[in-house]
Every structure is written in structure tokens, then in C-alpha cells.
MARLUM-68225 format. One record per atom (N, C-alpha, C): residue number from 1; x, z, y; residue in three letters. Coordinates in Angstrom, 2 decimals, padded with zeros to 5 digits, always signed. Atoms other than C-alpha are relative to their C-alpha. Layout:
N
REC   n       u       w       v res
REC NUM       X       Z       Y ALA
...
***
This chain:
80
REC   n       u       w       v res
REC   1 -001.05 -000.91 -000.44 UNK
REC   1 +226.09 -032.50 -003.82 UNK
REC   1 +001.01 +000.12 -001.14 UNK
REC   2 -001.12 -000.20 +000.86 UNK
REC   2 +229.50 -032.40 -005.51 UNK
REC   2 +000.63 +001.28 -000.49 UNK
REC   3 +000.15 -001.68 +000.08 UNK
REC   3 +230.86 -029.15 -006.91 UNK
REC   3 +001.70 +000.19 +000.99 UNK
REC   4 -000.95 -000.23 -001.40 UNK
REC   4 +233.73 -029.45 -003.99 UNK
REC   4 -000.84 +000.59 +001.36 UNK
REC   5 +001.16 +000.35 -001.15 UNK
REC   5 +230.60 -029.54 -001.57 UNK
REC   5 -000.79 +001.45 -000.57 UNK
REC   6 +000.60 -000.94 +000.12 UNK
REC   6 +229.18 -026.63 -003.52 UNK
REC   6 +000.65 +001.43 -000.09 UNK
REC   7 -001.34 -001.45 -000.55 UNK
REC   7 +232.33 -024.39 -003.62 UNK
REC   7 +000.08 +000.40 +001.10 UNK
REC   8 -000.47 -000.19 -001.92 UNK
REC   8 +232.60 -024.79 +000.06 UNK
REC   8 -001.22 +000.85 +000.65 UNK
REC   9 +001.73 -000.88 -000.47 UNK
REC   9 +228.95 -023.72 +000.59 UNK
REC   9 +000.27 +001.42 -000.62 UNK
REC  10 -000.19 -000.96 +000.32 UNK
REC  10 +229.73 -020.76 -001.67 UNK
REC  10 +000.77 +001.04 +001.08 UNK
REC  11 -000.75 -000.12 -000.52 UNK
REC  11 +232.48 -020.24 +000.32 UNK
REC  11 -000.48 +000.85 +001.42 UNK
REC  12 +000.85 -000.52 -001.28 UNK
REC  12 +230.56 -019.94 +003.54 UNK
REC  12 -000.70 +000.77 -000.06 UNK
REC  13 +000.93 -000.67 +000.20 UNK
REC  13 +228.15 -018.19 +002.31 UNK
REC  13 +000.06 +001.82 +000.03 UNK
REC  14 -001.17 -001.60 +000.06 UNK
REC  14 +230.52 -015.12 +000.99 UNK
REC  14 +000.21 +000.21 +000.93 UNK
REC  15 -000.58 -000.34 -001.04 UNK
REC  15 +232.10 -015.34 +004.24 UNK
REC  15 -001.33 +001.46 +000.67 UNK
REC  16 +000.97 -000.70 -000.62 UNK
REC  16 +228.74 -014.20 +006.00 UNK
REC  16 -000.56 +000.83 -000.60 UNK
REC  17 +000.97 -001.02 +000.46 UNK
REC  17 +227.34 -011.94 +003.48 UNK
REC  17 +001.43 +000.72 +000.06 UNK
REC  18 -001.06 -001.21 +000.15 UNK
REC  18 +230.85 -009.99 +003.46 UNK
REC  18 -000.18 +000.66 +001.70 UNK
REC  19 +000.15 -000.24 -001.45 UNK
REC  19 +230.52 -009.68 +007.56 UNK
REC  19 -001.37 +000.93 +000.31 UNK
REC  20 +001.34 -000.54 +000.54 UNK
REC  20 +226.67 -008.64 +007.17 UNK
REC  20 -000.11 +001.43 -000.79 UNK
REC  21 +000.28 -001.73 +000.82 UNK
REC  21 +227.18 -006.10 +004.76 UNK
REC  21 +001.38 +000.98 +000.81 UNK
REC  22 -000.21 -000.92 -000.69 UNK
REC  22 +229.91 -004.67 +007.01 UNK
REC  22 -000.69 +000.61 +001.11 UNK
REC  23 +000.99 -000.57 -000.98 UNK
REC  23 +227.30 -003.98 +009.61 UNK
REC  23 -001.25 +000.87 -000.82 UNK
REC  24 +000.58 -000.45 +000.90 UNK
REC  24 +225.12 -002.70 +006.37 UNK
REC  24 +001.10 +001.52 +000.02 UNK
REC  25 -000.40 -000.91 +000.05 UNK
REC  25 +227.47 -000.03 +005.99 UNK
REC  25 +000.10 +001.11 +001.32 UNK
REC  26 -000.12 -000.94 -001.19 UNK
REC  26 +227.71 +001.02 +009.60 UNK
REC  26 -001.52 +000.13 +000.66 UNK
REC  27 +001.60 +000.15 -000.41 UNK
REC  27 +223.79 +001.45 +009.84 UNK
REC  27 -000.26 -000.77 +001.09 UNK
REC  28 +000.65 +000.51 -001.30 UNK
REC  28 +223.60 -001.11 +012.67 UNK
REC  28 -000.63 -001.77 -000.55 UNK
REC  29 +000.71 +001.44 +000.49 UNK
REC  29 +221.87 -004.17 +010.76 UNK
REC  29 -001.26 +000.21 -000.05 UNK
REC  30 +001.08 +000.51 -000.23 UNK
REC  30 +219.08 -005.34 +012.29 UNK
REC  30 -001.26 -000.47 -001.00 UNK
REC  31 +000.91 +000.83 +001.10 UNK
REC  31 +215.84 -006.75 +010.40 UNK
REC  31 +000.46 -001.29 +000.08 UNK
REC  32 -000.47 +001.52 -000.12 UNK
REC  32 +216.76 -009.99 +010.91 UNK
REC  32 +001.26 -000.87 -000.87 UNK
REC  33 -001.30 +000.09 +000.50 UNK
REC  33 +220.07 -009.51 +009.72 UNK
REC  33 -000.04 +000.25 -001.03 UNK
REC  34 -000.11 -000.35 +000.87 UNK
REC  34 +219.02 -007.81 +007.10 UNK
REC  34 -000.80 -001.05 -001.14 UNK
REC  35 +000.89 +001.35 +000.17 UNK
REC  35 +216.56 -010.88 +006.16 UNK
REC  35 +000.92 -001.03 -000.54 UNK
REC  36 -001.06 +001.10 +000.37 UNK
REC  36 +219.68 -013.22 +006.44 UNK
REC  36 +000.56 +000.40 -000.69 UNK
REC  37 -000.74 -000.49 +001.60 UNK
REC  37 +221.23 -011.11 +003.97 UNK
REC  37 -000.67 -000.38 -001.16 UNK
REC  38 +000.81 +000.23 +001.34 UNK
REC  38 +218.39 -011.62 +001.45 UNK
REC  38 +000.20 -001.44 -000.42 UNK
REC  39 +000.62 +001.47 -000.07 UNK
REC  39 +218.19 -015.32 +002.17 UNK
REC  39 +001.55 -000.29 -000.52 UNK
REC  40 -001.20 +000.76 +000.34 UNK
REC  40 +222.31 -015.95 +001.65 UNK
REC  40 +000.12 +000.83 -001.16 UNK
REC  41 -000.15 -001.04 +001.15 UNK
REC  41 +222.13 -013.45 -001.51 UNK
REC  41 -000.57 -001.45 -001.07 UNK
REC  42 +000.98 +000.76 +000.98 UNK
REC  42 +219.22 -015.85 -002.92 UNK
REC  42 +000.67 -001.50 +000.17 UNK
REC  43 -000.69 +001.64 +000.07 UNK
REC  43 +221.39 -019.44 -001.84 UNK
REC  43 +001.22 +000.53 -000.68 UNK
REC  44 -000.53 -000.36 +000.20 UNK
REC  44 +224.03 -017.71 -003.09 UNK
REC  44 +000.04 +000.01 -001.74 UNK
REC  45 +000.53 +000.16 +001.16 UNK
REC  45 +222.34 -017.35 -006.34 UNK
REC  45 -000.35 -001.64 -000.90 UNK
REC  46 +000.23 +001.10 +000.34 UNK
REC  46 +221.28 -020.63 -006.42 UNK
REC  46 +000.93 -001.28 -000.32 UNK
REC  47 -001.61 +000.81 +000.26 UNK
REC  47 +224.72 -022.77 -005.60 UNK
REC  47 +000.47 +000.59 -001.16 UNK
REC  48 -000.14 -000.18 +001.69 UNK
REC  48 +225.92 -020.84 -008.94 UNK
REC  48 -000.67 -000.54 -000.84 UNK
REC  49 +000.86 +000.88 +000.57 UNK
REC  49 +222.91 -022.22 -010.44 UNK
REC  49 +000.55 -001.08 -000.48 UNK
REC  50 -000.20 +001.86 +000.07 UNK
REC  50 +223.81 -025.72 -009.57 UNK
REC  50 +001.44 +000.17 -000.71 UNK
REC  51 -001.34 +000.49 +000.48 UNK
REC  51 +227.67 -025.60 -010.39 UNK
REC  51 -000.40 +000.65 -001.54 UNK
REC  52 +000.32 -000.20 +001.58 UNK
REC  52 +226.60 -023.81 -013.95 UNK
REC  52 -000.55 -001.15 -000.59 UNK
REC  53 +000.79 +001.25 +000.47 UNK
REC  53 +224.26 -026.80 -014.41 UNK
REC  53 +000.84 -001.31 +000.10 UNK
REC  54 -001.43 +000.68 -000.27 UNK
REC  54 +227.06 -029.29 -013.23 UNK
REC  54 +000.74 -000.14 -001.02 UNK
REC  55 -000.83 -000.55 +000.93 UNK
REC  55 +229.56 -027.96 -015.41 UNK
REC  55 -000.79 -000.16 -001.40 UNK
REC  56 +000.36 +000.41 +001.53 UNK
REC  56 +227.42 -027.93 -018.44 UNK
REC  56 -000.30 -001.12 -000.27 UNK
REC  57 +000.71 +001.34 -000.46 UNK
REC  57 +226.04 -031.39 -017.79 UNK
REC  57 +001.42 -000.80 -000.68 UNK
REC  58 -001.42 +000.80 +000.39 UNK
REC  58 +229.64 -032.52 -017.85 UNK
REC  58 +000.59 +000.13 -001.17 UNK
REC  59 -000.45 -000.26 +001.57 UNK
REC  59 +230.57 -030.70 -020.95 UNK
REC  59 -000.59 -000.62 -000.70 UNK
REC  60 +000.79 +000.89 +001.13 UNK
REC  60 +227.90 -032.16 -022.72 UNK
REC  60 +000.23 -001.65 +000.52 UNK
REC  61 -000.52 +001.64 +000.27 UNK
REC  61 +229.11 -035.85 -021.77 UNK
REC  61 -001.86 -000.59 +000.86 UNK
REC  62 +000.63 +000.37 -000.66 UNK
REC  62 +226.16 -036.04 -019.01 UNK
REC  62 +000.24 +000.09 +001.24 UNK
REC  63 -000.07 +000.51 -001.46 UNK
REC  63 +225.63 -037.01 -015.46 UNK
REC  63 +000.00 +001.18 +000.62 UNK
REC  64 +000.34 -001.08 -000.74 UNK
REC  64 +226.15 -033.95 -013.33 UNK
REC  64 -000.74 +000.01 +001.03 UNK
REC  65 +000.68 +000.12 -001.31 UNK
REC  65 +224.51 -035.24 -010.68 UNK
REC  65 -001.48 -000.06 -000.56 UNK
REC  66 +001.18 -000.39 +000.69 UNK
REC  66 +221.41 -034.59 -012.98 UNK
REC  66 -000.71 +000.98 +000.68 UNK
REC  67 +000.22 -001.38 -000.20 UNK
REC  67 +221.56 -031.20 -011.94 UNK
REC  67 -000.98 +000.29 +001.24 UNK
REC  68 +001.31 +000.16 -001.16 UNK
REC  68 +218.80 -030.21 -009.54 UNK
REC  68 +000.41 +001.68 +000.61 UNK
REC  69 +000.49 -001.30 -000.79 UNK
REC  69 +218.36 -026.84 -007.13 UNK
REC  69 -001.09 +000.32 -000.64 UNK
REC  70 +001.32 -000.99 +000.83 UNK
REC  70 +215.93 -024.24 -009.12 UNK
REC  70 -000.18 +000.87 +001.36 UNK
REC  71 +000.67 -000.88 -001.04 UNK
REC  71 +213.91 -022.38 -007.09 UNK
REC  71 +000.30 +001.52 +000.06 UNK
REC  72 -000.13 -001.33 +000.13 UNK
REC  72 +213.85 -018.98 -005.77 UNK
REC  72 -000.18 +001.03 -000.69 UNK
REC  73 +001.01 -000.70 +000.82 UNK
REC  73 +211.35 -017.67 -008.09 UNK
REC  73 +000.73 -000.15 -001.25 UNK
REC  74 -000.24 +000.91 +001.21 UNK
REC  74 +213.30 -019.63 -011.28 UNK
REC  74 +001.70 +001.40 +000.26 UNK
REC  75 -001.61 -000.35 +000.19 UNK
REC  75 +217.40 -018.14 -010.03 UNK
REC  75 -000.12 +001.43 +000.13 UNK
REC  76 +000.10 -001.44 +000.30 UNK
REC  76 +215.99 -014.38 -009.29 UNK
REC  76 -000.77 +000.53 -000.60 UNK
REC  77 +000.62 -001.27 +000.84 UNK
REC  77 +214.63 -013.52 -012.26 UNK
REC  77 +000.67 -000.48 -001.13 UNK
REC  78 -000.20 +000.05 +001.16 UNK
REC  78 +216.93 -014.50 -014.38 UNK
REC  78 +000.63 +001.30 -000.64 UNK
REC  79 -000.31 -001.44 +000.70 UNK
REC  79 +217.98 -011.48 -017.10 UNK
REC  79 +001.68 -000.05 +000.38 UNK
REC  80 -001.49 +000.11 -000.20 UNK
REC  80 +221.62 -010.34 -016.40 UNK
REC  80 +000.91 +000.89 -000.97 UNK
***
């Protein structure tokens, strides 16, 4: 995945968690919904991941396409 290909996913992603959390505010979000919130929070987390890893890859005069998807467990716990 390219980081054009991973902007765009970002992209999408925002879209639906901004839509989502307006139904979060008007108490009518479902479990389900509220589920797909967790789940595009945590890909959400992760596409940053990758383009951070990308990006440094490249700075350092390596292959970005190195860069791998870290797991769920690995992108939410990192310290902030």
C-alpha cells in the first residue's frame, strides 16, 4: 500500500467516524455502531502507524514498502 492509498483510507475512515460520532452525541448509536466506532478508531490508529513507518523508512534512505501493519495490541498501547 502506497501512502496515496493510505491517505485515502484515512480519509474514509474520518469520514465515517465523524458521521458515527454525530449519532454518539444524539444518544441514538446503536451497539453495533458503537463497535464500528471502536474498530475505525483502532484502523485509524494503525494507517498512521504505517505512513509514520513509511515516512521514516524513506528518511532513512530505505524501502518504504518495508513497512508492515502492527497489530491492534502493538498501535493501542502505545504511550502518548
Amino acid at each position: 500500500m502506497d501512502d496515496k492509498t493510505i491517505l485515502e483510507r484515512i480519509t474514509e475512515l474520518h469520514n465515517e467516524e465523524l458521521e458515527l460520532e454525530e449519532h454518539k452525541t444524539s444518544k441514538s448509536l446503536t451497539k453495533d455502531k458503537l463497535d464500528r466506532l471502536g474498530a475505525i478508531e483502532t484502523e485509524l490508529d494503525q494507517c498512521w502507524d504505517l505512513l509514520r513507518q513509511r515516512r521514516a523508512r524513506r528518511s532513512a534512505g530505505q524501502d518504504p514498502d518495508g513497512a508492515t501493519v502492527r497489530s491492534e495490541a502493538v498501535v493501542e498501547n502505545y504511550l502518548q
